[in-house]
N, CA and C atoms as an extended XYZ file, in Angstrom:
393
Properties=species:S:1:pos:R:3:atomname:S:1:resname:S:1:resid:I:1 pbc="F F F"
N         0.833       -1.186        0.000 N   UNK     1
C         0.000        0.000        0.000 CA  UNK     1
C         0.875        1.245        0.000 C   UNK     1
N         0.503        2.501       -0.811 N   UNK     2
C         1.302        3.356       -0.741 CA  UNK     2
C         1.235        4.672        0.166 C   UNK     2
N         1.849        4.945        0.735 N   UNK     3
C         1.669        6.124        2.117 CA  UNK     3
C         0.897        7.334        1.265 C   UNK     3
N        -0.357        7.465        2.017 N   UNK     4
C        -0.973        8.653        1.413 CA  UNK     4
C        -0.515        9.961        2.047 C   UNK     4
N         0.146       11.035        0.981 N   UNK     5
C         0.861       12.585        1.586 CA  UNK     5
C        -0.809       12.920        1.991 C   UNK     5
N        -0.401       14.056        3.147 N   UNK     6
C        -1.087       14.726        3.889 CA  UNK     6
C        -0.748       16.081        3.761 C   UNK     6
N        -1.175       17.231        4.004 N   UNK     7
C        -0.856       18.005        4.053 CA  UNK     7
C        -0.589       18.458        5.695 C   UNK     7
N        -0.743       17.737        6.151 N   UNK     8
C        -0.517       17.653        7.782 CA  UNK     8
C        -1.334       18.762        8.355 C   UNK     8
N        -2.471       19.102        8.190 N   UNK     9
C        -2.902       20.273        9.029 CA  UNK     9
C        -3.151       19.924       10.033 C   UNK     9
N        -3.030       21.283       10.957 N   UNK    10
C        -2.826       21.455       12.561 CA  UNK    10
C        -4.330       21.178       12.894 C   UNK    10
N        -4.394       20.741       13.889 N   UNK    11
C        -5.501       19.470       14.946 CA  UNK    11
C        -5.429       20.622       16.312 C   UNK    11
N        -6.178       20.383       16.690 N   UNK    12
C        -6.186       20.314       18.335 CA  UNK    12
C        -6.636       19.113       19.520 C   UNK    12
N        -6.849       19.134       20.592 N   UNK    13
C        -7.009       18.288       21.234 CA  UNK    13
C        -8.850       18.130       21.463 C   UNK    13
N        -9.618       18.553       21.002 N   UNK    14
C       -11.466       18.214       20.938 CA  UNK    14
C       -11.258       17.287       19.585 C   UNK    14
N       -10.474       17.852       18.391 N   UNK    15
C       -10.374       17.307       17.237 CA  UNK    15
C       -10.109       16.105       17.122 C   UNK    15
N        -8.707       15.309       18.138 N   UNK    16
C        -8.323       14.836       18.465 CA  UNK    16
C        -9.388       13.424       18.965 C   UNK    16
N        -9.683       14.076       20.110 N   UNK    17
C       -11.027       13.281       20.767 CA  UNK    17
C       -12.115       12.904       19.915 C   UNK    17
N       -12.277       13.013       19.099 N   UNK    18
C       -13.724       13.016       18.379 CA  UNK    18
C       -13.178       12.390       17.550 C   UNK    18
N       -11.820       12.144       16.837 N   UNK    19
C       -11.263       10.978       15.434 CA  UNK    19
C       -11.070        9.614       16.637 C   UNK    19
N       -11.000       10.113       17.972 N   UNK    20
C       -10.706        8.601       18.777 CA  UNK    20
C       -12.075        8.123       18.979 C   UNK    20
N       -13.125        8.853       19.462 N   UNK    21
C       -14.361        8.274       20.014 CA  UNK    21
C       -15.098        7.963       18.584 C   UNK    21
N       -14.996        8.561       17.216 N   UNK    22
C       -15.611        8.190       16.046 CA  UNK    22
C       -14.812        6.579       15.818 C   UNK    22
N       -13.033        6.236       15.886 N   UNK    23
C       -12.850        5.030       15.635 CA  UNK    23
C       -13.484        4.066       16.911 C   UNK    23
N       -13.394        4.483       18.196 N   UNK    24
C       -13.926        3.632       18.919 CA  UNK    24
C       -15.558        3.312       19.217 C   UNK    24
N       -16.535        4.217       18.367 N   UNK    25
C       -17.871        4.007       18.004 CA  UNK    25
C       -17.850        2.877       16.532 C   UNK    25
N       -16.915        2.784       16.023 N   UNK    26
C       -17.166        2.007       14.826 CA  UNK    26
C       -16.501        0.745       15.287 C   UNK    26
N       -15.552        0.678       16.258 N   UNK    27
C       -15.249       -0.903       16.979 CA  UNK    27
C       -16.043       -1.342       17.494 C   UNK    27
N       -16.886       -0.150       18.342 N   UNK    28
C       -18.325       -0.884       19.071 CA  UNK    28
C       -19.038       -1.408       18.459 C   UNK    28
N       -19.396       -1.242       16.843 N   UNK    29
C       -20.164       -1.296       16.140 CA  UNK    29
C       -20.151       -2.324       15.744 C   UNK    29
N       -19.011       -2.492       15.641 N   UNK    30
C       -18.105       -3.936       14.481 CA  UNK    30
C       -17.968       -5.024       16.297 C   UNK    30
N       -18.910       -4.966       17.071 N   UNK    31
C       -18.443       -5.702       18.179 CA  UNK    31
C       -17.463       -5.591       19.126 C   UNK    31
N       -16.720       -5.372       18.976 N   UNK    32
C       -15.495       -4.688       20.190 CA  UNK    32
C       -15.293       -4.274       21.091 C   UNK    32
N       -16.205       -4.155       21.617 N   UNK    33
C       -16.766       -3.895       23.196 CA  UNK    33
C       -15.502       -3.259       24.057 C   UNK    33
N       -14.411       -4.148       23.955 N   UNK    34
C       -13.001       -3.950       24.831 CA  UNK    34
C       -12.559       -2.926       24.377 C   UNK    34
N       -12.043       -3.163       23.081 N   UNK    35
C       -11.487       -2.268       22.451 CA  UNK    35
C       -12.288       -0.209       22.868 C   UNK    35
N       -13.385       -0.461       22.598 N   UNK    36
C       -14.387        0.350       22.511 CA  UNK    36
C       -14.467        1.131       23.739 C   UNK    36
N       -14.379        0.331       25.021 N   UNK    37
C       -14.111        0.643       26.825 CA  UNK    37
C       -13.284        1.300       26.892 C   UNK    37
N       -12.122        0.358       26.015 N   UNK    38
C       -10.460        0.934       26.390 CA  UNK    38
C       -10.285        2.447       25.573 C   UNK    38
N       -10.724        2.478       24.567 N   UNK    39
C       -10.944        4.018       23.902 CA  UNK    39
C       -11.521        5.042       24.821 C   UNK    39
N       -12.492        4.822       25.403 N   UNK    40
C       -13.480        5.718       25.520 CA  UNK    40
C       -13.241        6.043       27.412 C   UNK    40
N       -12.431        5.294       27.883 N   UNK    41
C       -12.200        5.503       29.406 CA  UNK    41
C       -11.122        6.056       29.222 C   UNK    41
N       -10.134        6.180       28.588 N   UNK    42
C        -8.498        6.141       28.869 CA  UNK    42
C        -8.442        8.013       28.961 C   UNK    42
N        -7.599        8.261       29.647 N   UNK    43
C        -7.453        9.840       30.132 CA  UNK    43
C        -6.618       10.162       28.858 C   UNK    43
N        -6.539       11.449       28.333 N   UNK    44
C        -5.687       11.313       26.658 CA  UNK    44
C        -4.884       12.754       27.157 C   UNK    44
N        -3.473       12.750       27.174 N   UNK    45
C        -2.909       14.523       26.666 CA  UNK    45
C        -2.374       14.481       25.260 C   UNK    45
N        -2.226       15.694       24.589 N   UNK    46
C        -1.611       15.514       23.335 CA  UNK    46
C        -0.233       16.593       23.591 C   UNK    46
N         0.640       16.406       22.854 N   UNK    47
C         1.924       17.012       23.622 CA  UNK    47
C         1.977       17.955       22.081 C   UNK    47
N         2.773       18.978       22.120 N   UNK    48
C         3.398       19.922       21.425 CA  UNK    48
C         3.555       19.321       19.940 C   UNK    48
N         4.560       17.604       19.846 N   UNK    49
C         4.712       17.272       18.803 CA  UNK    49
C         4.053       16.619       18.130 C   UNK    49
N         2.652       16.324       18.664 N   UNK    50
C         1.191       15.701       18.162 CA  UNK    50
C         1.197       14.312       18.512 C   UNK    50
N         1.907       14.206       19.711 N   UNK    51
C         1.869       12.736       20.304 CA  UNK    51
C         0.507       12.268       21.297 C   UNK    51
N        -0.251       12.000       20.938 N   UNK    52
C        -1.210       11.432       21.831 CA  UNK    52
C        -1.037       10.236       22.876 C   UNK    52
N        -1.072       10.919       24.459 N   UNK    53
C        -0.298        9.828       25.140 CA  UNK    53
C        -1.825        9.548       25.559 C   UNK    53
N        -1.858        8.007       25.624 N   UNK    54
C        -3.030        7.483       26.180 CA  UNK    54
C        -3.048        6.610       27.502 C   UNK    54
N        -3.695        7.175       28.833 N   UNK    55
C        -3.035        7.070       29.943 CA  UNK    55
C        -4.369        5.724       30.185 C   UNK    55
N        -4.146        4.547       30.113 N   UNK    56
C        -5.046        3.699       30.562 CA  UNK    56
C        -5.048        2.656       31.816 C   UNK    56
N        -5.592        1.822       32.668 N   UNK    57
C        -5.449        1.372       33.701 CA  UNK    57
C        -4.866       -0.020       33.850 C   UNK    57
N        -4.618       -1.016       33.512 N   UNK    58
C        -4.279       -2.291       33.274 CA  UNK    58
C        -3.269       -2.660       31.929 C   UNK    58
N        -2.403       -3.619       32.148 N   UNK    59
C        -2.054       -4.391       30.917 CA  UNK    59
C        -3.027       -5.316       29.858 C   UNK    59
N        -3.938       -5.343       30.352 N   UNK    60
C        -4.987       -5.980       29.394 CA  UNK    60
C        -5.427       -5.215       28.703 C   UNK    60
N        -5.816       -3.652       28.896 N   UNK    61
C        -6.058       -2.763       27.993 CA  UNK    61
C        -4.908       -2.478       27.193 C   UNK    61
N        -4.180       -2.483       28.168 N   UNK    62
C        -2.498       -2.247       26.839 CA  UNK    62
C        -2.371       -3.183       25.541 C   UNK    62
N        -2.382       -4.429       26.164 N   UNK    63
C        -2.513       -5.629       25.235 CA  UNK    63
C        -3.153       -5.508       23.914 C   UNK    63
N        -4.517       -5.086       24.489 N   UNK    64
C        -5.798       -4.638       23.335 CA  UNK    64
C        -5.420       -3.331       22.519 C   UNK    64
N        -4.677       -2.376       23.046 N   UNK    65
C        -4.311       -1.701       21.915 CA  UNK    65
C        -3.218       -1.170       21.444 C   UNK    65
N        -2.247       -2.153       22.108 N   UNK    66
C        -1.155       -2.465       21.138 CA  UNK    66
C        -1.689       -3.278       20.221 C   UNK    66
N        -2.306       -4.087       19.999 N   UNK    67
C        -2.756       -5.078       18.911 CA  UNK    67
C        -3.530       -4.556       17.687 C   UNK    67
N        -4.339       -3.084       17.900 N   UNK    68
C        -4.629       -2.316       16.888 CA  UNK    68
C        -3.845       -0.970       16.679 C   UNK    68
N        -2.841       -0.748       17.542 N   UNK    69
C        -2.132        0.166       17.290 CA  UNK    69
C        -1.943        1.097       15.881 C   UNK    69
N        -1.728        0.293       14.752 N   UNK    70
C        -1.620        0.327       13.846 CA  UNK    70
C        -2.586        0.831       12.636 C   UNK    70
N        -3.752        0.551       12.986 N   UNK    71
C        -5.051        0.566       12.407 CA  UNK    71
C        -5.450        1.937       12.858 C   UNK    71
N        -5.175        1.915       14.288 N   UNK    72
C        -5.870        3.065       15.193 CA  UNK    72
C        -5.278        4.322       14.491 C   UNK    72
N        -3.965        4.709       14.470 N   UNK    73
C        -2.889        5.313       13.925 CA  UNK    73
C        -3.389        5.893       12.744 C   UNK    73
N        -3.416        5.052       11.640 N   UNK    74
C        -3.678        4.945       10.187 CA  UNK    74
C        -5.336        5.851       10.374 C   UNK    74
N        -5.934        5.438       11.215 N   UNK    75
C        -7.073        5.881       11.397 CA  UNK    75
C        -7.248        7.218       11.682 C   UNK    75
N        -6.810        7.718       12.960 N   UNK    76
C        -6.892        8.604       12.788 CA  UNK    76
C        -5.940        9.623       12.275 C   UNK    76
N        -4.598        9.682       11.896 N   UNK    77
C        -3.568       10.071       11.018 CA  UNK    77
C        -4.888       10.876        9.712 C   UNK    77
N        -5.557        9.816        9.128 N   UNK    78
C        -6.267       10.141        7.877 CA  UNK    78
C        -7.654       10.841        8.307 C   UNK    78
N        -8.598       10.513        9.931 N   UNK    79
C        -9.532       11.737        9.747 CA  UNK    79
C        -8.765       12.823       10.547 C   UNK    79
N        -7.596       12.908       10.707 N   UNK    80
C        -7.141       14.641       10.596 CA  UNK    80
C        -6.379       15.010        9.888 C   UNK    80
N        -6.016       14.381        9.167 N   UNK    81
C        -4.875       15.099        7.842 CA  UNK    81
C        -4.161       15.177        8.109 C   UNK    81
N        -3.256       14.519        9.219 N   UNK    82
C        -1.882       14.516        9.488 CA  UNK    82
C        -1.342       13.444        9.913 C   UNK    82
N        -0.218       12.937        9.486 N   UNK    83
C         0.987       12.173        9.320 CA  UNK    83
C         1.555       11.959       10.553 C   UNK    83
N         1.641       13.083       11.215 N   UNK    84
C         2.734       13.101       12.212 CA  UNK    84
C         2.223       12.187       13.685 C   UNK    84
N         1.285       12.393       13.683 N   UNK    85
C         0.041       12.183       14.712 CA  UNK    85
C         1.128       10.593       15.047 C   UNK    85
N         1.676       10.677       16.664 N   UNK    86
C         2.231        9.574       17.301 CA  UNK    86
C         1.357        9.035       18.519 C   UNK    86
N         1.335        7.629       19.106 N   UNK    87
C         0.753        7.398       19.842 CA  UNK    87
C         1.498        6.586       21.155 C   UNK    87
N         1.406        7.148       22.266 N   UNK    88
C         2.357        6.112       23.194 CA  UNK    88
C         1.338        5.988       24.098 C   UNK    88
N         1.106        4.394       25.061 N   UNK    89
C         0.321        4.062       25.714 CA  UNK    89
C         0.997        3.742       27.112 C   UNK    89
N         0.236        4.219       28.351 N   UNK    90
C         1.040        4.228       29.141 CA  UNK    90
C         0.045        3.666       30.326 C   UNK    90
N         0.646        2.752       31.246 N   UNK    91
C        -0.399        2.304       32.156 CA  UNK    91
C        -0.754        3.147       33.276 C   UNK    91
N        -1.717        3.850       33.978 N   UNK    92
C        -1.844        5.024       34.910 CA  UNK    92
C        -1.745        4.237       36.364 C   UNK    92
N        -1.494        4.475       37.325 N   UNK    93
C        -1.464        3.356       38.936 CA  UNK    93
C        -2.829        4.835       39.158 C   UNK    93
N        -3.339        3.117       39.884 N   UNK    94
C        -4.695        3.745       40.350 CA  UNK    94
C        -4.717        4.174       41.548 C   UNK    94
N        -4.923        5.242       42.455 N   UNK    95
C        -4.774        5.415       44.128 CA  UNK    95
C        -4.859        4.503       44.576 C   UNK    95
N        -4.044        4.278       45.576 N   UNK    96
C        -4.654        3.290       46.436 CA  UNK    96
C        -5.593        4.002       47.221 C   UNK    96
N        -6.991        3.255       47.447 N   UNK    97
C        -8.083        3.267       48.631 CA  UNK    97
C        -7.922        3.240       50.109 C   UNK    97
N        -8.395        3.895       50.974 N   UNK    98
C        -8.009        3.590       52.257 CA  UNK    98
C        -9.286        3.232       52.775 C   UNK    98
N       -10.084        3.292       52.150 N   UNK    99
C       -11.344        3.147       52.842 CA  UNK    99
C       -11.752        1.930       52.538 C   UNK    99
N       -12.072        1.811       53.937 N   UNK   100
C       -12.682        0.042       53.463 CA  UNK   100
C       -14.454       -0.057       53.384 C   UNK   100
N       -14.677       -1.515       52.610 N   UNK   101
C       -16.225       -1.659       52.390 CA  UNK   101
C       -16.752       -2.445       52.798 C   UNK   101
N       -17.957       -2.241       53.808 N   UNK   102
C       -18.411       -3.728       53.864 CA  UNK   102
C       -19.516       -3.555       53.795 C   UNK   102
N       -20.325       -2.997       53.434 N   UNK   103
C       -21.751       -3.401       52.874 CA  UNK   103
C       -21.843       -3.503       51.951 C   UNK   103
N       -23.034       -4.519       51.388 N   UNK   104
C       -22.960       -5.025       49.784 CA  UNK   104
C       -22.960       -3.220       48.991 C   UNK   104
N       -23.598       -2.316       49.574 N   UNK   105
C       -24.203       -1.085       48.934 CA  UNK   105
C       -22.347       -0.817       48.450 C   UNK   105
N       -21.621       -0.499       49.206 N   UNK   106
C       -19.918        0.148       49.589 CA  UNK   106
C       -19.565       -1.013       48.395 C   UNK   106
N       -19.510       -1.905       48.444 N   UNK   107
C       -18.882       -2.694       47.429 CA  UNK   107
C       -18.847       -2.911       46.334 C   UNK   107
N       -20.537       -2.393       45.463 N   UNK   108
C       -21.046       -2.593       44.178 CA  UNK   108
C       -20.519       -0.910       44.002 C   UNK   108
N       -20.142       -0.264       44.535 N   UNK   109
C       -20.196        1.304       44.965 CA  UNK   109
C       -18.515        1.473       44.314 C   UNK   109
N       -17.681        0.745       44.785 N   UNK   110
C       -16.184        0.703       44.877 CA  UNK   110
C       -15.766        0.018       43.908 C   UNK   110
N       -16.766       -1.094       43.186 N   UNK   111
C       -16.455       -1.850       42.197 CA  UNK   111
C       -16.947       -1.457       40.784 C   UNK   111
N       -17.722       -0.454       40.961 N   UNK   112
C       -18.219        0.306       39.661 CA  UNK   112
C       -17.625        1.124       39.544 C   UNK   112
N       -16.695        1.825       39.957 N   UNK   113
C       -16.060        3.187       39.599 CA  UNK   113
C       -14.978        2.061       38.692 C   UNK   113
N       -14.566        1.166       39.177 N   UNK   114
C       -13.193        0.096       38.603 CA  UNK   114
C       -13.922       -0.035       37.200 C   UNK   114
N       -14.848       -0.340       37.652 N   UNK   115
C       -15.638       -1.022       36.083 CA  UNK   115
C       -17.026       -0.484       35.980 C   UNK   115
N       -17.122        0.520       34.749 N   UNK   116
C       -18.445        0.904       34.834 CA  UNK   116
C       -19.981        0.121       34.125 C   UNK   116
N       -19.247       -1.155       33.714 N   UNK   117
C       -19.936       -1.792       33.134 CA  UNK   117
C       -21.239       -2.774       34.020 C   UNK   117
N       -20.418       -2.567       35.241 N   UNK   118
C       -21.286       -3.080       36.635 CA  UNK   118
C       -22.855       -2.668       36.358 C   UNK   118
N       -22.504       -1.070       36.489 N   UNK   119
C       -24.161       -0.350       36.591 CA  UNK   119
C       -24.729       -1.014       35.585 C   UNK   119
N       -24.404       -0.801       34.408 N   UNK   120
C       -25.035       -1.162       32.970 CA  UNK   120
C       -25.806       -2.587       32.965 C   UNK   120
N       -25.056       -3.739       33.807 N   UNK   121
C       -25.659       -4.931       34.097 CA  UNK   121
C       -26.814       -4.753       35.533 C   UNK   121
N       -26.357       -3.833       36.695 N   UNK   122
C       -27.370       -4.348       37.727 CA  UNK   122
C       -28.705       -3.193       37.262 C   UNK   122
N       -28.956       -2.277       35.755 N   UNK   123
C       -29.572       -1.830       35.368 CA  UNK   123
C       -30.188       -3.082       34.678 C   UNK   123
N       -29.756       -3.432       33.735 N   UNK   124
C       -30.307       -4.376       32.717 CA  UNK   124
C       -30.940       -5.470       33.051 C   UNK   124
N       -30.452       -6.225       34.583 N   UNK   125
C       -31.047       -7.063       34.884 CA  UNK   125
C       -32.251       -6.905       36.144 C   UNK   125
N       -31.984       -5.458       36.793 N   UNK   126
C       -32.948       -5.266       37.857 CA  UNK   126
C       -32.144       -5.878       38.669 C   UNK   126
N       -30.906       -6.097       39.171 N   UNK   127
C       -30.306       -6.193       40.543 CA  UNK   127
C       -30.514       -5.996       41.629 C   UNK   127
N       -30.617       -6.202       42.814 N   UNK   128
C       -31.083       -5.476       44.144 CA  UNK   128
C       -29.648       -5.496       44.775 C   UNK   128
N       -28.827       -4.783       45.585 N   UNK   129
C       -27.507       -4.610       46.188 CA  UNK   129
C       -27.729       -5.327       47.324 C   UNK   129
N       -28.994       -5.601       48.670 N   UNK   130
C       -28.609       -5.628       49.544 CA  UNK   130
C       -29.653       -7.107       49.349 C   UNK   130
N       -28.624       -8.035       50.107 N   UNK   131
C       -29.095       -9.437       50.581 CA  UNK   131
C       -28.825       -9.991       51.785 C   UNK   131
């Protein structure tokens, strides 16, 4: 395949966001669920030389997008017209908690901020927290 020239025009960082959440709405689309999480949670800065550092929580998300790295890149490189556009992924350490939980309420409470996919299920199924 042959490298398509760009004229590299200048981006900002909303611009930025919106070529990531448009590729990670079309992974959702295409099934990707992970992929799609890992887009759409990850904290993003873009630096001076158009490096998009993507600050995400685990090696399993790393895993997942190092494995489209490439695609992702190509992707959005072409909906902003620029070439230069670099990407480094970096794992973020999460606070540690000091607070401890012990009611079922504190726990579904502490375990949904980790994963917001919790709510989405004790919505979908009508869950009750306390037993």
């Amino acid at each position: 395949t042959a490298e398509v020239a760009f004229e590299n025009k200048s981006f900002n960082f909303e611009e930025l966001q919106k070529a990531i959440h448009e590729f990670a709405n079309a992974k959702n689309a295409a099934g990707n669920r992970q992929l799609y999480t890992t887009l759409t949670t990850a904290r993003i800065e873009l630096t001076d030389t158009n490096l998009a550092i993507m600050f995400i929580h685990n090696e399993a998300q790393k895993e997942i997008l190092t494995n489209v790295r490439q695609e992702f890149l190509d992707n959005i490189r072409q909906q902003l017209s620029n070439n230069t556009v670099g990407l480094d992924i970096r794992i973020e350490e999460a606070p540690v908690s000091t607070a401890k939980v012990y009611k079922p309420s504190d726990k579904f409470k502490f375990l949904a901020e980790k994963n917001p996919a919790l709510l989405e299920l004790k919505k979908r199924f009508d869950l009750e927290l306390d037993y």
